[in-house]
N, C-alpha and C positions, 0 to 999 in steps of 0.2 A: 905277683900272681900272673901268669903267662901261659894262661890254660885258653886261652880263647883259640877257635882254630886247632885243638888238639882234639885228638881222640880217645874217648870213655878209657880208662885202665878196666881190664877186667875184676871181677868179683862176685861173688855169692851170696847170697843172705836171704832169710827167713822174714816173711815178714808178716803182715797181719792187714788183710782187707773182707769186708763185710761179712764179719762171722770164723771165716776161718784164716789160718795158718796157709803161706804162699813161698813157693823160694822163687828166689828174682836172681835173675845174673845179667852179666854187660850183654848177652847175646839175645836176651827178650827183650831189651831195649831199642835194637834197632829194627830199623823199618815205618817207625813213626815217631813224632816229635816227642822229646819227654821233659820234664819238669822236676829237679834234684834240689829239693829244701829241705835244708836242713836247719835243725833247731836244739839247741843245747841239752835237753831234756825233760820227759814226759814227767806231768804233774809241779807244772810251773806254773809263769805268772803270765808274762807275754805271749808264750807259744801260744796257747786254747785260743787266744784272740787271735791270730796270723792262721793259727791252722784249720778254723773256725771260717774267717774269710776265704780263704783259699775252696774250704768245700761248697761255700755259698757259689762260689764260681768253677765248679768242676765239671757244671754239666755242658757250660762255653766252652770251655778245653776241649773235654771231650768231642763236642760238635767240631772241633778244629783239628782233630786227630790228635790231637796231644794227653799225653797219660802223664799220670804225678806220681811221683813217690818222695813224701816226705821221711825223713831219714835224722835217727838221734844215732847216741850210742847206747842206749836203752834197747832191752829185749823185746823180741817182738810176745813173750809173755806181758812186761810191762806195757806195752801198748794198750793189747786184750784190755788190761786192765783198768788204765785211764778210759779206753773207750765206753767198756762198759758203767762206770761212774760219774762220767764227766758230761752234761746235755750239749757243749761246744765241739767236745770231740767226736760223741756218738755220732754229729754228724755227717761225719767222713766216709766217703766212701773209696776213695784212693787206697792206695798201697801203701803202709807204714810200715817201712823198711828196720829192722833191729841190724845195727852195727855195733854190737857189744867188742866185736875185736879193733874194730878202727879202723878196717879196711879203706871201706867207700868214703868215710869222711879222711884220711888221708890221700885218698886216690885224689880228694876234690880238691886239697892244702885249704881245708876248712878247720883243724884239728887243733883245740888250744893247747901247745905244749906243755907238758908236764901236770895237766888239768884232767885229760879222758874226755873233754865235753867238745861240741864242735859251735863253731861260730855260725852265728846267723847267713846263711850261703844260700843264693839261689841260681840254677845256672840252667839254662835251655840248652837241651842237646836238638842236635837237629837227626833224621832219619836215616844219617849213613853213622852217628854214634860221636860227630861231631859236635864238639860246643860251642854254640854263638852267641851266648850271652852267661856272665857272671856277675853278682851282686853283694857284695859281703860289707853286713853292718854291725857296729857292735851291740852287745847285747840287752844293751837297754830301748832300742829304738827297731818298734815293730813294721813290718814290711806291708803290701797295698797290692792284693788281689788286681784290683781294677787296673793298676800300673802295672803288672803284672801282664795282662792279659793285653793291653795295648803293644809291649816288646814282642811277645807270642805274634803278635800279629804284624807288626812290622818285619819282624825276622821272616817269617812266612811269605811277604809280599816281597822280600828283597832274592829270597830264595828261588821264588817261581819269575820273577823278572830283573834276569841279567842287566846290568847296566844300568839299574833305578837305583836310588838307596831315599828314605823314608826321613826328612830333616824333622829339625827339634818339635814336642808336639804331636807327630804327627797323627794322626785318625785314620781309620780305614774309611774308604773313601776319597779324602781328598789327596791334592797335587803330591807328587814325587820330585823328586829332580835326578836327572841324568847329570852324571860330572862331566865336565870340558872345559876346555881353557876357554870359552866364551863365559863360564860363571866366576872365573876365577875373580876376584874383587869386585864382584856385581852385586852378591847377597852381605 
């Protein structure tokens, strides 16, 4: 997977956020951070808990400019649908993206071959439509909001200060490090 450092493919698609029907394309994405999770499909077992955490933490994205759009290959009809059934999903207040043709989950090489469904992928684009962070786990093993929003946050502080990068752990707030050949076999 060799998407880090690239830039969003374009695409289209309908989607479903708080009440109504939305179209999204690669050109509303840019200009602020975005958040592309994708999950095999609506009216599962894992997803409602991953997409359920993620809404519990959307109103910290938000505060951090960052917009989410979770994305199946399920219609943004089928969305409508789990949302209004489902008290995990109803939560949601993001963008639930329908890629019934496979577009965007191919753009992402999330796409299980010869399946239609896409793997568990999560991947931070940053505000020029670049992506700097990618995540993909298989489908039994559900993803961490909280972990989540710490990368968001590192990625953002390495973004706004050239020359820092964010070691293992790190927190907002504490120390950075600056590379040089004086750290070189230090840490």
């Amino acid at each position: 997977m060799g998407l880090i450092n690239t830039t969003i493919k374009p695409f289209k698609s309908t989607g479903f956020k708080q009440g109504k029907f939305v179209d999204v394309t690669d050109a509303d994405v840019k200009g602020k951070w975005s958040i592309f999770f994708f999950y095999p499909a609506d009216f599962t077992f894992v997803c409602p808990t991953e997409l359920e955490d993620l809404a519990d933490n959307y109103d910290t994205l938000q505060s951090l400019n960052v917009e989410v759009y979770s994305v199946s290959t399920d219609t943004h009809f089928s969305h409508k649908a789990w949302h209004d059934t489902s008290p995990a999903i109803g939560k949601i207040k993001y963008t639930m993206l329908g890629d019934p043709s496979g577009v965007i989950t191919n753009n992402f090489d999330v796409m299980r071959e010869g399946i239609g469904l896409a793997d568990r992928g999560t991947f931070l684009v940053d505000p020029d439509g670049v992506i700097q962070f990618a995540e993909v786990t298989a489908e039994g093993i559900g993803r961490n909001a909280t972990e989540l929003l710490r990368k968001v946050k590192a990625a953002q502080y390495v973004a706004s200060h050239p020359g820092e990068v964010c070691p293992a752990k790190w927190e907002e707030g504490e120390k950075t490090l600056a590379p040089s050949l004086d750290l070189v076999g230090k840490i």
